[in-house]
N, C-alpha and C positions, 0 to 999 in steps of 0.2 A: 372342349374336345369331343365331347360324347354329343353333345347337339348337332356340330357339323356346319354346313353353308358359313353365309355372312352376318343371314338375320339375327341369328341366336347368339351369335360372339356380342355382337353390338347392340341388341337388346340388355343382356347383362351390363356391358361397358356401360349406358346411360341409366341403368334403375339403379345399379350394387355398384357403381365405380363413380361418375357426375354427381346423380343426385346427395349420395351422401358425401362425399368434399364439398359441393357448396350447402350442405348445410353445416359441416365443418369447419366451412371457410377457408379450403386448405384447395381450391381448384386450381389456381397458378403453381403453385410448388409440385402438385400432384401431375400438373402437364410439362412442367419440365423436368422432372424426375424420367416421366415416363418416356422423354425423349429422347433423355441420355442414355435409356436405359435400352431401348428400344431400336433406337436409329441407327448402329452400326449392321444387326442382326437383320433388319429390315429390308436393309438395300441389298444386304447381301441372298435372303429369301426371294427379294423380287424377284432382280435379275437373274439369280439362277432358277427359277421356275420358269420365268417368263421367256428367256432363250433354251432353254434346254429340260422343256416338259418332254417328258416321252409320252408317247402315242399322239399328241399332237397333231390334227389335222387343216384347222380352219387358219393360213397362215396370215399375220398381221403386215411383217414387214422382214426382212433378211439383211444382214450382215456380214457379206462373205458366206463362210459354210455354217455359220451359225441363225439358227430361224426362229422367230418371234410366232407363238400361235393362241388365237385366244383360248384355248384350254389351257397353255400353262397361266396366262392373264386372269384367268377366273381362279384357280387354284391357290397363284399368286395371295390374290385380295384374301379369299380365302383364309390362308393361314397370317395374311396380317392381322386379319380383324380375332384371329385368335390370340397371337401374340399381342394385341393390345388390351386383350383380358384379362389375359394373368398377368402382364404389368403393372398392368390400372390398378387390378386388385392389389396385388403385393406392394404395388408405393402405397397405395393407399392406408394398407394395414402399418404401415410403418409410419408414415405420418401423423396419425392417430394415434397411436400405440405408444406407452411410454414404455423404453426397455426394462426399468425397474420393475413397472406392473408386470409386465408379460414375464422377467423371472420368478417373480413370487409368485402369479398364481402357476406356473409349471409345476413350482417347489408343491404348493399346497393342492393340485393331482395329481399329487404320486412321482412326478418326474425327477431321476436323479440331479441332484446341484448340478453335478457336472455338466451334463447336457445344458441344466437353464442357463449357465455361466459361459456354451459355448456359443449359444442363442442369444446370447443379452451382448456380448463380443463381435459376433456377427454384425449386429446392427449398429453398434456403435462403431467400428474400426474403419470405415471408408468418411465418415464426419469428423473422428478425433484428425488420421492421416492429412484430409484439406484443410483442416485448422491449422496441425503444425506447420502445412507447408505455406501457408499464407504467413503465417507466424515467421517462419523460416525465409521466404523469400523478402517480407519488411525488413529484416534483420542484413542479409544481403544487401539488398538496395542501400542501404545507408553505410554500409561499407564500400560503396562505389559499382558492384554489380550491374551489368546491362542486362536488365530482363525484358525491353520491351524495344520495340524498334523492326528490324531485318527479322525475317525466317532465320538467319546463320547465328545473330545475337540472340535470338530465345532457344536457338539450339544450345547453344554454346553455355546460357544457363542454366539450364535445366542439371547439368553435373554437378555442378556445385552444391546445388538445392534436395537432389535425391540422395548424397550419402546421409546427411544428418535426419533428414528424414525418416530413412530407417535407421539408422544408428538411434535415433528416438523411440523409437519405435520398440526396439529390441529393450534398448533399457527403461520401458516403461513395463513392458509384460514383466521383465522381472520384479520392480519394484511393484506391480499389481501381483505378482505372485509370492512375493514374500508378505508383504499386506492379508493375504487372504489366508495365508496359512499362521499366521498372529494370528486369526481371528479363528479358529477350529475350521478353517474350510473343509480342510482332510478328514474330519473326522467320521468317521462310522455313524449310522442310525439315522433315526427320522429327525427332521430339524423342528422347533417350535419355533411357529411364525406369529410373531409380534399384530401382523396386519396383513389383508388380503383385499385387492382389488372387489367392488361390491360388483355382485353377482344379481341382477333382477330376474322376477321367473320371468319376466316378457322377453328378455335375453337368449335365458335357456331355452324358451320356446321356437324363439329364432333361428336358432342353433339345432334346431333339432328338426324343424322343419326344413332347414337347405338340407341336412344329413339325408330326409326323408326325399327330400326332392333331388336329390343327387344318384339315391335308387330308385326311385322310377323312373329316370331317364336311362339310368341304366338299363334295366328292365324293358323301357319302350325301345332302344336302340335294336336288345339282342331279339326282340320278337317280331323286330320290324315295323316299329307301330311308326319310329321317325321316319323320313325320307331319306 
């Protein structure tokens, strides 16, 4: 966002998004994460830039009272190639990431359980959710269920498969909530952490260096120094 254009979104995307998935090995999962994640928001950014930029002058093509102009086409790309930054980035940290690490080391800076536990939640609830429902819909199918065939027979299953889905759902957060409170989740004070994600100072260096380089882009943005 603070860079601007195209180059600078997709410069990022291939040094901090490509490069490291394939040396994580993780560039197919990371390009259809980012697809799913990406492709509804995408089409709907295009095309609304792309017919209906304001100030728009250079016209491409018309549809009825609606006009196509390469200004909103350049703006268009534009904010795709930002949008496929903070994708890339974000699946990418999750891919990576084990949710258990990332609660513990939250625990061990300061950060309330709470929070680590709504963050460790967060990332795992849309993978547990496709498990049960796959789970759920093998279980269907062998009760005779039509899930595949017609648009009208995958509609027509899709009911069946969503209440126990969250009927699961629900009574799993309780049994994880009764679980965690067995265990002193609730209780008051600093927690003693058994083990913590290993921390190298090349790491911290790393981390401190985008921090550093995140203000002076800021800094070049508001004195003009970017384009």
């Amino acid at each position: 966002m603070i860079l601007g254009g195209i180059a600078g979104p997709l410069a990022l995307v291939v040094l901090f998004v490509l490069v490291p998935a394939a040396v994580a090995g993780a560039v197919r999962p990371l390009l259809r994460a980012v697809l799913v994640l990406t492709l509804p928001i995408a089409i709907s950014v295009f095309l609304v830039n792309l017919l209906f930029f304001p100030g728009g002058t250079t016209v491409l093509f018309r549809i009825g009272p609606v006009t196509a102009t390469a200004e909103g086409l350049a703006f268009a790309v534009e904010v795709l190639a930002r949008i496929l930054a903070i994708a890339g980035g974000i699946s990418l940290f999750y891919l990576t990431t084990k949710p258990g690490d990332l609660t513990i080391d939250l625990e061990r800076r300061g950060v309330s359980p709470r929070i680590a536990f709504v963050a460790n939640s967060s990332v795992q609830t849309v993978p547990a959710m496709l498990e049960r429902a796959q789970a759920i819909t093998g279980a269907q199918r062998a009760r005779g269920l039509d899930t595949e065939g017609s648009v009208a027979a995958r509609v027509r299953g899709i009911v069946p498969i969503v209440g126990p889905v969250i009927l699961g759902s629900i009574g799993e957060v309780e049994q994880r909530t009764m679980a965690l409170e067995a265990r002193g989740f609730g209780r008051s004070g600093r927690r003693t952490l058994l083990w913590a994600p290993p921390d190298t100072a090349l790491e911290r260096i790393a981390r401190w260096l985008l921090v550093a380089g995140v203000v002076a882009l800021v800094v070049a943005r508001v004195a003009r120094i970017l384009p």
